[in-house]
N, C-alpha and C positions, 0 to 999 in steps of 0.2 A: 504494500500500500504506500504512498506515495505521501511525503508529511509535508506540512509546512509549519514554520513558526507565524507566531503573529504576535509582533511587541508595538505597543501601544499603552496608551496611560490614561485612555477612558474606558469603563469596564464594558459601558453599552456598545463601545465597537466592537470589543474583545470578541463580544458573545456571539453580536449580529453576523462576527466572521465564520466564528465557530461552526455556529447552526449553517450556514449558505456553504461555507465547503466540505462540513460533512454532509452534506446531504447529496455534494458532490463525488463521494469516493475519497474525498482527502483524511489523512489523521492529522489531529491541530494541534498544537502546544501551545500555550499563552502566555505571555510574559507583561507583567503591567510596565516595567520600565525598560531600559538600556542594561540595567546591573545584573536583575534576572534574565533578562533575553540571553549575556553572555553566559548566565551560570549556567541556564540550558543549555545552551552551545556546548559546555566544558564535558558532556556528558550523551549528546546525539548532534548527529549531524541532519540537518533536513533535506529535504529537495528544491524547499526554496522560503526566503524569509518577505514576508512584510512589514515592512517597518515604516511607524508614524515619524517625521522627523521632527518635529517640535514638543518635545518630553522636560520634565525639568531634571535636574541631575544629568546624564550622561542623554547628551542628545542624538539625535539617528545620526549624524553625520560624523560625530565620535565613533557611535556603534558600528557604521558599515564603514570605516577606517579600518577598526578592529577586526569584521568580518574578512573582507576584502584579503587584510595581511594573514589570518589563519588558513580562511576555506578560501581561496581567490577565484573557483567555479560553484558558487552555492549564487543561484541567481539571487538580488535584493531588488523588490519593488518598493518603491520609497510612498508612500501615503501623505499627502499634503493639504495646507488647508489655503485659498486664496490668495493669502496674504507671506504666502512663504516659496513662491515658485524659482525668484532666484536662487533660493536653497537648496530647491530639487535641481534646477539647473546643473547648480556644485556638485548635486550626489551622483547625478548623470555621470559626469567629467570622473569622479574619482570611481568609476566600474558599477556603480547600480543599474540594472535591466530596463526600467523606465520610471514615470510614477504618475501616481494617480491624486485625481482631487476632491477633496471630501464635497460633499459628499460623496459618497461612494456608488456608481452604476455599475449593479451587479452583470450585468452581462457584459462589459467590460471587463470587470476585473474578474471573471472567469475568464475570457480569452485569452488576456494578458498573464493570466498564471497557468494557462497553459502552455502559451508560447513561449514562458519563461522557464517552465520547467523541462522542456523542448531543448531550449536554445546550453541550458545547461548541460543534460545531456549530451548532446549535442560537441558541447566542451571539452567533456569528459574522457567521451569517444575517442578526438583527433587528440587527446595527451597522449591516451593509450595506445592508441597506432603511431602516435611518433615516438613512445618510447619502443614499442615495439623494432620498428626499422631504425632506432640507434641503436639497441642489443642486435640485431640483425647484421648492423653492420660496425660491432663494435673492434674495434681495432688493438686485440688482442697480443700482445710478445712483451718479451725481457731480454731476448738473446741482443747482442752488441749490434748485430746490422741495424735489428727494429729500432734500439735506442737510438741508433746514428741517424735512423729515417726519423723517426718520432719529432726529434730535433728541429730537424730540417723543416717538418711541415709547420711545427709550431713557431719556426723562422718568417715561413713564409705567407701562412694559410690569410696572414689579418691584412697582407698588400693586396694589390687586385691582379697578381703576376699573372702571367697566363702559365701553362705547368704543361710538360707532356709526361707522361706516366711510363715509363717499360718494364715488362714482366711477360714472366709464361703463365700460358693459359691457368687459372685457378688461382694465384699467386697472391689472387687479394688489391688488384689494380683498385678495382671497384670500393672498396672498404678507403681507402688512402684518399679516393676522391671525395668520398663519404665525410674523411676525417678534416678534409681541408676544408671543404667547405661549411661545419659546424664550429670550426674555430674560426672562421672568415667575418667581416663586417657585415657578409649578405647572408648569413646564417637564417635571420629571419624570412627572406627570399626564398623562392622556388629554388630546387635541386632539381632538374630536368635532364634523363637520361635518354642517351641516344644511340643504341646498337646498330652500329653502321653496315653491322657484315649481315644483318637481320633482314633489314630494309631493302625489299628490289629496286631495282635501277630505276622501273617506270613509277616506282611511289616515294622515293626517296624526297624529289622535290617537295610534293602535298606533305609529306610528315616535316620537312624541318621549316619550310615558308607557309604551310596552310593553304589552301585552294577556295573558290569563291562558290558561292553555287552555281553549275551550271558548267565549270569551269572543264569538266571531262563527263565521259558517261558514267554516272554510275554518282556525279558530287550533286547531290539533291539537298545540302546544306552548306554552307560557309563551314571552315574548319579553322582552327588555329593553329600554326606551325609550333613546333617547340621552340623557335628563336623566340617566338613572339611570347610562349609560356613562360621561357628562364627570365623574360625581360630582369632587370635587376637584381638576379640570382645568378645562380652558377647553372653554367650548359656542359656537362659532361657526354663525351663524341668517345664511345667504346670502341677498337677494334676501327680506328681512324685509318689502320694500313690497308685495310679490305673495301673503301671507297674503290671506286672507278675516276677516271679521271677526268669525262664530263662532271662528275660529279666534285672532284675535289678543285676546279675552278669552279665555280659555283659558289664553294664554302667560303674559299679564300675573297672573293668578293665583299661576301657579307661579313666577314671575320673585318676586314679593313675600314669595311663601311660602317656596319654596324645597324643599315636597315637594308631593304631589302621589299619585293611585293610578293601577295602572293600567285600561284597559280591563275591565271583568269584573270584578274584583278590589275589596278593600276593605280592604287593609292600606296604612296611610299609609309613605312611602317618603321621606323627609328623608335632601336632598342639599346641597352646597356647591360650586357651579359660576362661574366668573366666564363673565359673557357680552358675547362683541362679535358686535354684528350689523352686516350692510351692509347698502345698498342703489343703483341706480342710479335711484331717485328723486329727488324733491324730495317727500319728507316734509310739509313744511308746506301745499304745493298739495294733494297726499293729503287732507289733513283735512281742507281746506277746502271740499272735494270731499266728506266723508263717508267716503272707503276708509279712511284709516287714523283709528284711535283718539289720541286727544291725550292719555290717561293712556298708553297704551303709549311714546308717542313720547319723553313726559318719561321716563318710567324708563330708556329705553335710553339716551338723549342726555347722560349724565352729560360724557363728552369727545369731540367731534367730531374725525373726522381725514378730510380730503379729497383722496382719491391724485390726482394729477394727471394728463391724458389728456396722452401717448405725444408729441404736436405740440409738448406747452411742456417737453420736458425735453431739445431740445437736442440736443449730441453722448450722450446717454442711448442714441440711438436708434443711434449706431454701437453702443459698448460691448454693448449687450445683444443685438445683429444679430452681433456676431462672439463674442458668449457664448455662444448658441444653435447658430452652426454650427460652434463647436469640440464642444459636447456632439453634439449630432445624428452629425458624422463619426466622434467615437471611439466613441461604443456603437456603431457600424455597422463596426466596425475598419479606416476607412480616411483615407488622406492631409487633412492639415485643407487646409480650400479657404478662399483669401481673395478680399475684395473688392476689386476696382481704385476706381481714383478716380472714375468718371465714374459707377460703379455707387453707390459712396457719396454720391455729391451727392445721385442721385436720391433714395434712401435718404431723404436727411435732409429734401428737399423732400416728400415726397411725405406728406399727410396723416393718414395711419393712421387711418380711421375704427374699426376694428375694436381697434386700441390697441395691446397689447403681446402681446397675444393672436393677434392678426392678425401681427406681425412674426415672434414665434416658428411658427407653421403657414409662412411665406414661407421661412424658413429652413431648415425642412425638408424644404420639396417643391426649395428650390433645393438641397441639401444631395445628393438621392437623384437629382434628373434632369438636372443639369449634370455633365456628365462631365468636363470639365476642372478642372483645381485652382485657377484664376481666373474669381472671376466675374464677370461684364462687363455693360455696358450691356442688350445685347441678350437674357442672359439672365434679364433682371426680369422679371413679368408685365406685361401691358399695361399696365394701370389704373393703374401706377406711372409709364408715362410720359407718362399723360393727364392725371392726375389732380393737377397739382404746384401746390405753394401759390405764388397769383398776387399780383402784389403791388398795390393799393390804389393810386386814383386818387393819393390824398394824398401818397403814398408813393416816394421817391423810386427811379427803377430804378434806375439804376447803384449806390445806397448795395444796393438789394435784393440785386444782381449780385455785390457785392465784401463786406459784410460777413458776417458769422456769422449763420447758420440761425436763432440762438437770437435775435439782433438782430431779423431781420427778421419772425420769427413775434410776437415783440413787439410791433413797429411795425402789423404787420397785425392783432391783436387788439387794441391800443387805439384803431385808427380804425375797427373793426368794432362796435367796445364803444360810440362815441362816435356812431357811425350810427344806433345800435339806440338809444339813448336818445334820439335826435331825433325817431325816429319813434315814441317814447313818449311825445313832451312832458316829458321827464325822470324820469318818473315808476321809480325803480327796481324796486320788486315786480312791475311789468306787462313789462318789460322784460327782466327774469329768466324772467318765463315764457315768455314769447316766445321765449328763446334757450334756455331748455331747462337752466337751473343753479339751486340755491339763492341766493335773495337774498342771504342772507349771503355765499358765492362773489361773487357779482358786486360786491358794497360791496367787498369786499378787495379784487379787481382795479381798484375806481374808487380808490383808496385809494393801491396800489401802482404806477399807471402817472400818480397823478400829475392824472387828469382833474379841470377845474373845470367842474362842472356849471352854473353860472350864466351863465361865459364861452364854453366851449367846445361846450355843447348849447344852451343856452335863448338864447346872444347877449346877456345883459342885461347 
């Protein structure tokens, strides 16, 4: 049942309310001034308050201060008498739902307390779906790269840089753009996502400029492009390397201009977007190749950030493996289920080709098909326990055997790093592609692990 307070300091209105919304379905509470209205408060919460403002002692506009800073979605209808509208004005201004004037027209003020308890709701709802898709896309690690990333976005998220994103597929692109844009000035703004490798060639246009009606067969409404939806928010462009290059002139137009019309249409549309795009390419191979444009690349490339794949982050790979099956068990409302030790090693051995993306989907099929509250060796998938990072000639076993996960994936990417450049003749740009990462990635890792290319590849 659905309650409302009612604080007022005449007792004949108290009542008159009483009686008219319970005969509505409501349950009422009554408060004759400001000091009980909060003592009620201190002890239930309602659906929604009426409150007189002209009380002696603690006035409504004292009182819905106080509401406002505890419950800040409890709608407040302010109750006024003629001679006090600038007041309701005030209580307007500082979050009250509207107000009414005595006397009171009961069919008014049922509408209004319904649309009030509506519009709360209402409220309610869009907290919980946006906490929702910020646990969704909460941006989980401890291991040193995520610190060194973490950094960086909190360096950069509150400018309006523009950012381009690299990572492999599952990596977590998506979360980073997530996280920049909730630390950004346009936080409050749209976050408007745009799957570029999703979108066919012949609708590409209508989804990011919007078409008119009439504009093709089939457009029997006006649409909004997403430039036009990020207006003042952030425009994240996923999988920017899988454009066409009709298409990615196009982009680069409205990226410079910043309007743009739609399909059919021929009124100019000036927007102000900050844009980070990803990609799980190597860009620079793209152009060299002809697919991607070299003015589009510069415009987006103002700051590079490169997520890390899932193998070099360590005990990351527990943390977000028991992030996942605490979420996955409570929305399913049952017992949280951990992992034994023998399941964790595997865990931390095993290569995640699929990234972070792949661990979370493992989580949840083990989350739904392991009936016990431990999980064990036996209940991995296979491929977890065929698949486990082996260790390198060079490389010593016993240290593989006894040190840390993070140690020994170290040791095995810089004698993998150090292989692959011998079979390049050192040559690093040829070597990069070969292994499938930006040059630049690979100079940092020759850089950070310390390799002398003249000694340790070439022998000279």
């Amino acid at each position: 049942m659905l309650t409302v307070l009612v604080i007022d300091d005449e007792r004949s209105i108290l009542q008159s309310l009483k009686g008219i919304l319970s005969d509505e379905g409501y349950q009422v509470s009554l408060a004759e001034n400001g000091k009980v209205g909060m003592e009620i408060l201190e002890h239930e919460v309602p659906d929604l308050v009426l409150l007189d403002i002209a009380m002696p002692g603690m006035d409504g506009i004292g009182v819905l201060s106080k509401i406002k800073a505890i419950f800040p979605f409890v709608p407040v209808i302010i109750m006024t008498g003629h001679g006090s509208i600038d007041m309701a004005v005030k209580a307007i201004k500082m979050g009250s739902y509207d107000f009414l004037e005595k006397p009171l027209e009961m069919d008014k003020l049922l509408l209004t307390v319904k649309n009030a308890i509506d519009f709360g709701n209402l409220q309610r709802e869009n907290l919980l779906l946006k906490q929702k898709i910020e646990k969704q896309h909460a941006f989980i690690g401890n291991s040193p790269v995520i610190q060194i990333l973490r950094r960086q976005i909190e360096q950069v998220a509150p400018t309006d840089a523009w950012i381009l994103i690299y990572g492999e597929n599952g990596s977590g692109k998506e979360v980073v753009a997530h996280e920049i844009h909730r630390l950004s000035q346009r936080r409050k703004r749209p976050f408007v996502e745009v799957n570029c490798a999703a979108i066919p060639e012949e609708l590409i246009e209508s989804e990011l400029f919007g078409h008119e009606k009439g504009a093709f067969t089939g457009a029997t409404s006006s649409k909004r492009g997403k430039f036009d939806m990020a207006n003042e928010g952030t425009l994240f462009l996923d999988e920017i390397g899988d454009m066409s290059l009709k298409t990615q002139a196009k982009i680069l137009r409205i990226l410079e201009e910043q309007r743009f019309e739609r399909v059919g249409g021929n009124k100019t549309i000036q927007v102000n977007v900050r844009v980070i795009a990803a990609t799980n390419k190597n860009l620079e191979e793209e152009m060299k190749r002809g697919t991607f444009r070299e003015d589009l690349y510069f415009r987006l490339n103002v700051i590079p950030f490169t997520v890390p794949p899932l193998r070099e982050r360590g005990k990351d790979i527990l943390l977000l493996a028991e992030y996942f099956l605490k979420e996955f068990t409570e929305n399913r409302g049952k017992k949280q289920k951990i992992l034994n030790d023998e399941a964790k090693t595997a865990l931390m051995h095993y290569p995640w080709p699929g990234n972070v993306r792949e661990l979370k989907n493992t989580m949840e099929r083990l989350s739904i098909m392991v009936p016990s509250d431990v999980i064990t060796l036996q209940d991995l998938p296979p491929e977890m326990l065929s698949r486990r990072v082996e260790a390198p000639a060079d490389v010593d076993e016993a240290f593989f055997a006894s040190g840390t996960i993070k140690e020994a994936v170290s040791q095995f990417e810089r004698s993998y790093i150090i292989e692959k450049l011998r079979e390049n003749e050192g040559n690093i740009s040829r070597t990069a592609e070969k292994i499938g990462i930006a040059r630049r990635n690979l100079t940092h890792k020759i850089k950070s692990y310390n390799i002398n290319i003249q000694q340790e590849v070439l022998g000279a």
